[in-house]
DOLO-558673 format. One line per field, with one value per residue: y, x, z of N, C-alpha, C, CB in turn; residue number from 1; residue in three letters. Coordinates in steps of 0.05 Angstrom, whole numbers. Each point is the difference from the previous one (the first is absolute). Glycine has a CB too. Layout:
% residues N
nc2	Y	... $
nc1	X	... $
nc3	Z	... $
cac2	Y	... $
cac1	X	... $
cac3	Z	... $
cc2	Y	... $
cc1	X	... $
cc3	Z	... $
cbc2	Y	... $
cbc1	X	... $
cbc3	Z	... $
k	NUM	... $
r	ala	... $
***
This chain:
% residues 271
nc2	-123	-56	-38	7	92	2	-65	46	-9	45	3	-4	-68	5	-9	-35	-30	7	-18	-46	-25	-35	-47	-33	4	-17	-40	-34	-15	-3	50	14	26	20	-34	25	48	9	-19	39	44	-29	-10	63	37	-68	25	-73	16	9	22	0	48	-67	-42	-16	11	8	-7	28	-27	54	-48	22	-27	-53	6	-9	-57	-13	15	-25	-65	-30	21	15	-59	-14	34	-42	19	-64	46	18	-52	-19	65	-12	-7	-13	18	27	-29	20	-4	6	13	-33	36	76	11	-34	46	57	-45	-17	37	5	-40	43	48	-47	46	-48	0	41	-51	-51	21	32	-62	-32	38	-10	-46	-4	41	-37	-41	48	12	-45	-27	42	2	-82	50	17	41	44	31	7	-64	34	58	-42	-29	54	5	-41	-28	-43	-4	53	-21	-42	53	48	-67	-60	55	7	-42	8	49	40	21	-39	55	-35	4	-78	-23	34	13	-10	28	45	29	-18	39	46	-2	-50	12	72	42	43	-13	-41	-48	-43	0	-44	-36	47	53	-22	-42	71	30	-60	-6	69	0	-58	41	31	-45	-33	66	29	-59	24	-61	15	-58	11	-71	0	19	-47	-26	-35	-58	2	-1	61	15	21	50	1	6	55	27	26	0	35	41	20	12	59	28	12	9	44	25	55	-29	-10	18	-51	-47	-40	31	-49	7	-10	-56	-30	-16	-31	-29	-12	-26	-32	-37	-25	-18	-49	80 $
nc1	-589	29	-52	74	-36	17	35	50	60	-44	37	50	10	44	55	-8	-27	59	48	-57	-20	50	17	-31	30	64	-23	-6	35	37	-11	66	-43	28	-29	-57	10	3	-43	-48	32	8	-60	-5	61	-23	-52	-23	-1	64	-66	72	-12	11	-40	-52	67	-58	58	58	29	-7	-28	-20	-67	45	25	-38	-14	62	-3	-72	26	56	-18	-75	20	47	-35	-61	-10	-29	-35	63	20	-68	5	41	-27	62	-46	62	26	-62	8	-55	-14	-44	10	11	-28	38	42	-17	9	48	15	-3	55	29	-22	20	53	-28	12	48	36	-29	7	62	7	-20	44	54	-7	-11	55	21	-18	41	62	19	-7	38	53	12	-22	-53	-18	41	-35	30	-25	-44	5	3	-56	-24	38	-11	-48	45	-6	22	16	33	31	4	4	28	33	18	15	31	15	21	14	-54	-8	-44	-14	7	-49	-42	5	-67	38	5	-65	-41	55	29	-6	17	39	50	26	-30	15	-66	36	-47	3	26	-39	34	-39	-53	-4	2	-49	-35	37	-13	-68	-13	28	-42	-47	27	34	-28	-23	28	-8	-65	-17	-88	0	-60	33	-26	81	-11	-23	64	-9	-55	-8	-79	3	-11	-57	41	27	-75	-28	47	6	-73	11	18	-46	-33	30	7	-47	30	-48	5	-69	42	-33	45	1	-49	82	-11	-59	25	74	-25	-36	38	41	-46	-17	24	22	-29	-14 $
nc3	-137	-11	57	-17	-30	84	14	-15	63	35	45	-3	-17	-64	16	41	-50	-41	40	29	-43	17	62	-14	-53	44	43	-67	-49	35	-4	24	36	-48	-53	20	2	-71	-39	49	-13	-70	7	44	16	44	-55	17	-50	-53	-63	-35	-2	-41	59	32	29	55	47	38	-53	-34	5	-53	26	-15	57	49	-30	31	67	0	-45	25	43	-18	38	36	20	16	-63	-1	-3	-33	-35	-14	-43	-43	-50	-17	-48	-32	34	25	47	-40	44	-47	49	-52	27	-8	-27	55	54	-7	-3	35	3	-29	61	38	12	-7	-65	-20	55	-10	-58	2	29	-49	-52	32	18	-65	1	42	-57	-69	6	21	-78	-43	33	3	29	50	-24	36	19	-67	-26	30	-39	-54	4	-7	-48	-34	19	40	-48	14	55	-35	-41	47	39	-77	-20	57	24	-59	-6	68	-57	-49	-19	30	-76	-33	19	14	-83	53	47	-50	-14	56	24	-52	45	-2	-23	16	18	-7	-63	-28	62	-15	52	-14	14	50	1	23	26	44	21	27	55	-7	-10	34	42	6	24	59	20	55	47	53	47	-33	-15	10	-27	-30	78	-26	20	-53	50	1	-49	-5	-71	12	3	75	-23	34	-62	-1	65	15	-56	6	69	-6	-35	42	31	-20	-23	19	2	89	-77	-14	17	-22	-62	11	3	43	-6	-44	33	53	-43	-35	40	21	-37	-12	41	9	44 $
cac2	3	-25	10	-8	20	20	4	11	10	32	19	13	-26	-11	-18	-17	-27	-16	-14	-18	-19	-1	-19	-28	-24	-12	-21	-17	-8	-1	29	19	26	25	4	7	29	13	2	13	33	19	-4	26	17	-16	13	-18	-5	12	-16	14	15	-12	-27	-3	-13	23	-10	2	-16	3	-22	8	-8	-26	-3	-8	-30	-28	-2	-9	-12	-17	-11	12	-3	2	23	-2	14	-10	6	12	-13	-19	16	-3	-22	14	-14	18	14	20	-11	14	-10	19	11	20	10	-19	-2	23	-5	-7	28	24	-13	9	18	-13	-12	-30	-27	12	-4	-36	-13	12	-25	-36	3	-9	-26	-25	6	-10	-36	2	5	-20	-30	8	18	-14	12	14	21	28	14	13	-21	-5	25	-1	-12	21	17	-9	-27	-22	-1	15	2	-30	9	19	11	-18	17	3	-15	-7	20	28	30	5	20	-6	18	-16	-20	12	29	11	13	25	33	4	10	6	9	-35	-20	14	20	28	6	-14	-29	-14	-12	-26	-17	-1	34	1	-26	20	22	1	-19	21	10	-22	14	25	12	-14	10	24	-10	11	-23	-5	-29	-16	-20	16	-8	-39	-16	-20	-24	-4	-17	11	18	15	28	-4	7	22	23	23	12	22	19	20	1	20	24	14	17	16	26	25	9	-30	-13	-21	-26	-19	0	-33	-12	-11	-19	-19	-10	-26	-25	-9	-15	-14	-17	-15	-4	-23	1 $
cac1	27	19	-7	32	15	12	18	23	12	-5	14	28	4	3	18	4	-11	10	24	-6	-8	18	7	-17	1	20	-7	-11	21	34	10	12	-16	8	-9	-27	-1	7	-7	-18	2	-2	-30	-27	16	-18	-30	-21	-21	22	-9	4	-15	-6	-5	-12	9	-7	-4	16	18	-11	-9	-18	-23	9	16	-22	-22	19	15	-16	-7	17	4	-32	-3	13	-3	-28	-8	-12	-26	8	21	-21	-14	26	-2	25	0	24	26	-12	-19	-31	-21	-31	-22	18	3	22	31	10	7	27	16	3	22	23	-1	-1	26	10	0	29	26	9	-1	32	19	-1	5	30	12	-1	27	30	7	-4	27	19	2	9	27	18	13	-24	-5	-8	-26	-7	-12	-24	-13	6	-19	-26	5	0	-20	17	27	21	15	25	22	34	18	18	15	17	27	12	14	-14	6	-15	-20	-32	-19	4	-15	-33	-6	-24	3	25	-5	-20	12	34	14	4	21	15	14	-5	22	-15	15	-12	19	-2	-19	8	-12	-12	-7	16	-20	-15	4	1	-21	-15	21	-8	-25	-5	16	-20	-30	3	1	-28	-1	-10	-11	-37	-3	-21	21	-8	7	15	7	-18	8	-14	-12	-27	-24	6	30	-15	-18	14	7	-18	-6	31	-6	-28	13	11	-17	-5	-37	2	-19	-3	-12	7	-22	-10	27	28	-13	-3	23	2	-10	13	27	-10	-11	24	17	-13	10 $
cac3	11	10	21	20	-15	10	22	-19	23	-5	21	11	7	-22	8	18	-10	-19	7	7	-30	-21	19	-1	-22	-5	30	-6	-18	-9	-24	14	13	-12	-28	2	11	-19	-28	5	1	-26	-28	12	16	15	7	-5	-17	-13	-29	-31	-16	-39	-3	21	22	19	23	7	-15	-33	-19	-23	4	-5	12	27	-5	-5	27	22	0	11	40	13	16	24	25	-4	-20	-26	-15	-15	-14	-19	-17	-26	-22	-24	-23	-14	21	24	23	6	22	-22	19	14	36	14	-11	11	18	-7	-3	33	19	0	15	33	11	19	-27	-27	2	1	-25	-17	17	-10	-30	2	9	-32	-24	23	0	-20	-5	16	-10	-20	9	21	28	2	-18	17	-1	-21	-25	0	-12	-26	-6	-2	-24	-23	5	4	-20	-11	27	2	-23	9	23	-5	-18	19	12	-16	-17	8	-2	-28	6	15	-18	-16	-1	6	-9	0	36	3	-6	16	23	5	27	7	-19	-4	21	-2	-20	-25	1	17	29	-2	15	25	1	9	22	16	10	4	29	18	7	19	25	7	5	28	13	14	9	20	20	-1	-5	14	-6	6	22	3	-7	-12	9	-23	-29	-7	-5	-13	-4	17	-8	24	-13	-12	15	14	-8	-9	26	2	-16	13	24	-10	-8	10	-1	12	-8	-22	7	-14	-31	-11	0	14	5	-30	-1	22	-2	-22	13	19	-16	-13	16	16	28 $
cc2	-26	-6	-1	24	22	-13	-8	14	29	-6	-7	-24	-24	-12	-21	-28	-10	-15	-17	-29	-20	-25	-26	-12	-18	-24	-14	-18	-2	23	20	26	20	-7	6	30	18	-2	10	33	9	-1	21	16	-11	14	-22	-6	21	-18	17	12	-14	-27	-2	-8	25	-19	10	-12	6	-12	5	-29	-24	-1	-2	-25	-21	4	-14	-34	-24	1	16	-27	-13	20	10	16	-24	8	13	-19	-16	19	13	-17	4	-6	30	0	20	-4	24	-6	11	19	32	17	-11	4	30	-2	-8	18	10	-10	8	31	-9	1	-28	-19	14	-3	-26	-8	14	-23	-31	2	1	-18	-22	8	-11	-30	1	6	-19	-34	2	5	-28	17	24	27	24	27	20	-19	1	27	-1	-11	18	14	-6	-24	-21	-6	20	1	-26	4	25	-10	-39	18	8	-10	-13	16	31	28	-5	17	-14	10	-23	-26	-3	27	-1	23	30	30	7	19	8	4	-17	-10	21	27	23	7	-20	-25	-13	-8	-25	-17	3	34	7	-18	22	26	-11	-12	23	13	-18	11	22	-10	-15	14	28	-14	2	-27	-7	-23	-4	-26	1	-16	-31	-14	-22	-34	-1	-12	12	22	15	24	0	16	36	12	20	6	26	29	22	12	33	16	11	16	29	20	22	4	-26	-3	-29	-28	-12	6	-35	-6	-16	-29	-23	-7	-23	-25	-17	-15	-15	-25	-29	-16	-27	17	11 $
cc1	9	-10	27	-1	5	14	36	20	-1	11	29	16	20	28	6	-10	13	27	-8	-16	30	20	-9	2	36	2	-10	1	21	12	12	-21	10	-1	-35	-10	14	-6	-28	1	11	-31	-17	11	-17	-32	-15	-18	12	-27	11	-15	5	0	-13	20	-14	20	40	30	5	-4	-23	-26	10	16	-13	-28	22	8	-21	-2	15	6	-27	-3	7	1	-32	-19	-3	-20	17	11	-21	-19	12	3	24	-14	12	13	-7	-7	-20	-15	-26	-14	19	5	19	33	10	0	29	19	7	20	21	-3	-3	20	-2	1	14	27	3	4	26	18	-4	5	32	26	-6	15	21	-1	10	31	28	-4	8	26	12	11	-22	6	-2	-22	1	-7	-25	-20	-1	-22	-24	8	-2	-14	20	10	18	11	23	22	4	2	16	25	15	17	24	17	-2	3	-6	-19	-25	-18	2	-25	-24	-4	-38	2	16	-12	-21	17	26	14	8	22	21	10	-6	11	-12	18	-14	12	-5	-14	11	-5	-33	-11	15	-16	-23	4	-3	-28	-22	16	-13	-28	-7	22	-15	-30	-2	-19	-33	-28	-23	-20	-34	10	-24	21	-11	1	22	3	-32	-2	-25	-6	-25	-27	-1	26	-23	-28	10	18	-33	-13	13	-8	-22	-3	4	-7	-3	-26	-6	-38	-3	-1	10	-17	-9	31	11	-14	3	32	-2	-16	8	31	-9	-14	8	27	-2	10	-33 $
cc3	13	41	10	-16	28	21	-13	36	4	29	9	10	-28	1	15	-16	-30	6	26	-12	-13	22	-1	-20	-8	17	-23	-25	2	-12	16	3	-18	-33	-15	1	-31	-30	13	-2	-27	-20	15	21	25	4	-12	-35	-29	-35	-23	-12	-33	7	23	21	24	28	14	-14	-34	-19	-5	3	-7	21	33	-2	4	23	16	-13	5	25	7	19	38	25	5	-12	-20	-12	-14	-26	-17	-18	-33	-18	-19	-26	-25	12	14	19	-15	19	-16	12	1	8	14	-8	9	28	11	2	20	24	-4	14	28	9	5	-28	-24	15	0	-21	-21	19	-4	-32	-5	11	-19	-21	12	-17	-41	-13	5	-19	-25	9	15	13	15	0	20	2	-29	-35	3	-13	-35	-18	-9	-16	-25	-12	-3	-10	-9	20	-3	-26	9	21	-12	-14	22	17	-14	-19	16	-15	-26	-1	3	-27	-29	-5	10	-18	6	29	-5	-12	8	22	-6	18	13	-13	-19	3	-7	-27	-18	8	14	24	0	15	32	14	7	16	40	19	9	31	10	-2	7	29	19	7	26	15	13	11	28	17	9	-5	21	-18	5	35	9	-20	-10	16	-13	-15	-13	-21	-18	9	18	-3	15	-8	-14	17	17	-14	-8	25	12	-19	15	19	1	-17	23	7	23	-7	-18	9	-21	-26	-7	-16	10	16	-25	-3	26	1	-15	5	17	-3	-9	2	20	33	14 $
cbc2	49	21	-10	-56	-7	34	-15	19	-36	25	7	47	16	30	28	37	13	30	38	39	50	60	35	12	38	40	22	27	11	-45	0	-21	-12	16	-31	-42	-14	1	-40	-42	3	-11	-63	-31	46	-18	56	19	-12	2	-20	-25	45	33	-17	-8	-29	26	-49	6	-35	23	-31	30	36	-5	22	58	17	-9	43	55	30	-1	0	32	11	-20	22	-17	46	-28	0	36	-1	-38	9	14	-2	-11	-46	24	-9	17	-21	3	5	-40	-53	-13	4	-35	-36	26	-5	-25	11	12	-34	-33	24	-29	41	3	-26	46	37	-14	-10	68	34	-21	28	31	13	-11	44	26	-31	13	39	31	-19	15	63	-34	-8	-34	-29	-16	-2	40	-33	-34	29	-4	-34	3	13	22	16	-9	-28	23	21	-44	-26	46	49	-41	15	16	-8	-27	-32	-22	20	-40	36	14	64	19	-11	-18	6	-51	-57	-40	4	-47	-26	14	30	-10	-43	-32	-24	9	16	40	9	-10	36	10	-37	-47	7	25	-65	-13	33	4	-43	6	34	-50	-5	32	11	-50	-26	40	-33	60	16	36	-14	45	-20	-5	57	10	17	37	-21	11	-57	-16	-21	-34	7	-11	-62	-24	-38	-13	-47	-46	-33	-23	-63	-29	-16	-30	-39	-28	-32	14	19	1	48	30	10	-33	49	4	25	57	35	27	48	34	16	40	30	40	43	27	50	-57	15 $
cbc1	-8	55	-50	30	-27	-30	-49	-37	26	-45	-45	-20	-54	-32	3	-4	-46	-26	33	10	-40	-5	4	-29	-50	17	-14	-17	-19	-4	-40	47	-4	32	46	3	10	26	30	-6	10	59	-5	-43	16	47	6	-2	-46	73	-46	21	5	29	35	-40	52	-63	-54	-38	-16	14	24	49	-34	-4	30	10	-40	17	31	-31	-26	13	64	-29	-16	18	51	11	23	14	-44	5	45	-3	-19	22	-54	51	-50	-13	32	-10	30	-4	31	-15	-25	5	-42	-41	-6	-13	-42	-18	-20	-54	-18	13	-14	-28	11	-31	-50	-29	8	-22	-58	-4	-1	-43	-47	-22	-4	-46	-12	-6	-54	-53	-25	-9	-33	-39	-18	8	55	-21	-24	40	-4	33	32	15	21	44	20	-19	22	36	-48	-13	-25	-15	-48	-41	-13	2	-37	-37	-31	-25	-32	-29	-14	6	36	6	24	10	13	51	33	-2	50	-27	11	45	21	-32	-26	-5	-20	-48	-43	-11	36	2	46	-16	42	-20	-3	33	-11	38	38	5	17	35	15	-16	33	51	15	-8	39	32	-14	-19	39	23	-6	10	55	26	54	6	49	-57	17	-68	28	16	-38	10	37	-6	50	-12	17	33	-24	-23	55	22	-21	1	53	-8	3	41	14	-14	23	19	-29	32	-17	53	-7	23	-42	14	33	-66	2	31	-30	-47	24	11	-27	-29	31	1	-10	-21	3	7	66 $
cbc3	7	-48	4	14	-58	-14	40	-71	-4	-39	18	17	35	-22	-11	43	26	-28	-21	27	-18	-33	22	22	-26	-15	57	28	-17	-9	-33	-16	52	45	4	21	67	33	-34	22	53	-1	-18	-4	-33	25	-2	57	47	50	18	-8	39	-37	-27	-25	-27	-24	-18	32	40	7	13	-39	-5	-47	-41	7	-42	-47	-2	16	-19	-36	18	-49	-50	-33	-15	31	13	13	27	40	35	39	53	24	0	25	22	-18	-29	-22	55	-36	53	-22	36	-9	6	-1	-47	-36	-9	-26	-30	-5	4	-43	-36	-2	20	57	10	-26	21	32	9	-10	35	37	-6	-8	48	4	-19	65	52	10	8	60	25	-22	12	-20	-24	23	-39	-5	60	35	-3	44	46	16	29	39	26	9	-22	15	-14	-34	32	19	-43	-15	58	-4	-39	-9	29	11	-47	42	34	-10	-24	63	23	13	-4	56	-47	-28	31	-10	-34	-11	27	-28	5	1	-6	-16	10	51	28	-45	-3	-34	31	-15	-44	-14	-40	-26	-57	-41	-30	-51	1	-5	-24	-39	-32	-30	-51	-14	-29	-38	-37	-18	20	-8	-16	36	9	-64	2	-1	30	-41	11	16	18	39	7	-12	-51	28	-4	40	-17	-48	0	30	-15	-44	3	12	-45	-12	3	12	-30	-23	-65	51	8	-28	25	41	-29	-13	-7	12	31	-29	-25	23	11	-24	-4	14	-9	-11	-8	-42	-9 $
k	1	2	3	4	5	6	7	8	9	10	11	12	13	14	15	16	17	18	19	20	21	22	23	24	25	26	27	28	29	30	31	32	33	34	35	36	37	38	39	40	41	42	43	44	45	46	47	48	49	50	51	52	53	54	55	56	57	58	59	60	61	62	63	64	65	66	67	68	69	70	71	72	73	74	75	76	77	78	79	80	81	82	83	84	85	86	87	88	89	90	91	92	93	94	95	96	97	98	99	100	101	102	103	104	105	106	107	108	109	110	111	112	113	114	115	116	117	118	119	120	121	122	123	124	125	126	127	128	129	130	131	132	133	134	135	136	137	138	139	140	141	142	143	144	145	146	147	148	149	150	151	152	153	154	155	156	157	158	159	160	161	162	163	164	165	166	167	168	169	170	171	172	173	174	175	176	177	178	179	180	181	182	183	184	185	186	187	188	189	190	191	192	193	194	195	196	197	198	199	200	201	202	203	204	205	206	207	208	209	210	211	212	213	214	215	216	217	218	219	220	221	222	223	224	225	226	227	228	229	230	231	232	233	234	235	236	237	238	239	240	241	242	243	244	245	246	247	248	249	250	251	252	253	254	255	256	257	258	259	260	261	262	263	264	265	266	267	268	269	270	271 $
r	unk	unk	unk	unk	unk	unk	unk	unk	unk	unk	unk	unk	unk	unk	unk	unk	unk	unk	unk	unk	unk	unk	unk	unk	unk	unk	unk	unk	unk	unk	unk	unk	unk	unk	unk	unk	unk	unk	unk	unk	unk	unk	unk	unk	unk	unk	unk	unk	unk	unk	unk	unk	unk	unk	unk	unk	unk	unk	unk	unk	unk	unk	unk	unk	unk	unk	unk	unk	unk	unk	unk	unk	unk	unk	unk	unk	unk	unk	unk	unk	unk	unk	unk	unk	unk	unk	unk	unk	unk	unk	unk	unk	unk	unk	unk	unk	unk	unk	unk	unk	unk	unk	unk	unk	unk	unk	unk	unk	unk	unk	unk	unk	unk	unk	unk	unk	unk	unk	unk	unk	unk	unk	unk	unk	unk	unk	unk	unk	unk	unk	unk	unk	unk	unk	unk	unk	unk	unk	unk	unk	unk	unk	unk	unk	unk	unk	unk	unk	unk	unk	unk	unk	unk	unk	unk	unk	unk	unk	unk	unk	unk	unk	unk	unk	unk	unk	unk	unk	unk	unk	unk	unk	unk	unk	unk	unk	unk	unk	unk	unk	unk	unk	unk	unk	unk	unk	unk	unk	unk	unk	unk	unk	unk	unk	unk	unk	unk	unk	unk	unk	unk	unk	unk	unk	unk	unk	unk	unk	unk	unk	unk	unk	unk	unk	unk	unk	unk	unk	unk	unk	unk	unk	unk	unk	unk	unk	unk	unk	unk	unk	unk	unk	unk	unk	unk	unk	unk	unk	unk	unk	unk	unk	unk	unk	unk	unk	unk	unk	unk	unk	unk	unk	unk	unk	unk	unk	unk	unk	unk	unk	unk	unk	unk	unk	unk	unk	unk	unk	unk	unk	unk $
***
């Protein structure tokens, strides 16, 4: 077993620590909060450890197994994960990790609030620069959703189509997207909609899903130096800390997991 597969968000606390995950990864990128908060709650309804049932996307962002090697292996180690990012290889256009114990380690990160939010919030701060240098002009939170929808490049050709043309129909020129998602790319009655239609609903159900959060908002409390922007060794010591706590059975004791995780961040970490 992975030794990062159970740390994950339990008891009653769960919520607090993810919209505080999610806070912090925005503090430490720029990335709008509420566009955060809310694609979290559409892709996993903010459940951590959320996993598709026809694909491997898991976690809070629902990033698929390529798609989480490529994010760790371009910033991981900005957040002090390089043992991870320096364990990521490509060839074909794939990532791999040979060792793999080590590449299901990886993985399982995507069930960490703290690190699946920093690295969605840095994936969408390399589409934003990605979009804003294609479009000449900047990219909003629902471009940025579009991006996750249709991936960057299809994102920069429809929302160019779109600023250029809005009320063209959209299904014309993504027929693969369109008959993957009719409901997307056309109405109840079979009419397609247009690029401004839908570009249109997806704002509103980003809207909807960060709306109602209420003044509750707490920042982690082991605050960062400022400009600082790693993933401290004492975010996952103290969260598995807090879990244990919070067992009912107060026979349970730390497992070789959780020892073998704090040594491993700690390690690696040089702390």
């Amino acid at each position: 077993m992975s030794a990062f597969a159970d740390i994950s968000a339990t008891g009653t606390s769960t919520g607090n620590r993810v919209t505080n995950a999610i806070a912090m990864a925005s503090r430490r990128t720029g990335v709008d909060f509420s566009y955060l908060l809310g694609q979290a709650k559409i892709e996993s309804s903010l459940n951590p450890t959320a996993r598709a049932a026809t694909s491997s996307a898991t976690g809070l962002y629902q990033f698929i197994d390529q798609s989480w090697l490529a994010v760790v292996d371009k910033h991981g180690s900005e957040y002090g994960l390089g043992w991870a990012s320096n364990a990521i290889q490509q060839s074909g256009g794939r990532y791999y990790v040979a060792d793999p114990e080590l590449r299901q380690q990886i993985l399982d990160l995507r069930k960490h609030p703290e690190t699946a939010s920093v690295m969605a919030a840095e994936h969408a701060a390399d589409n934003k620069a990605y979009l804003e240098s294609k479009l000449g002009r900047e990219a909003e939170p629902v471009d940025l959703y579009l991006a996750h929808f249709l991936g960057v490049g299809g994102a920069s050709k429809f929302l160019s189509v779109h600023d250029r043309a809005p009320d063209a129909s959209a299904a014309s020129l993504f027929p693969s997207a369109a008959r993957a998602n009719r409901s997307i790319f056309y109405d109840r009655s079979g009419n397609a909609r247009s690029f401004a239609d839908i570009r249109d609903r997806f704002a509103s159900k980003l809207q909807k899903s960060s709306d109602g959060l209420g003044a509750d908002i707490q920042y982690a409390s082991a605050a960062l130096p400022a400009g600082a922007k790693t993933v401290q060794p004492a975010d996952y010591v103290r969260i598995e800390t807090q879990r244990l706590s919070e067992q009912v059975d107060v026979g349970i004791r730390p497992q070789p997991q959780t020892a073998r995780l704090a040594y491993l961040m700690l390690a690696t970490l040089g702390r």
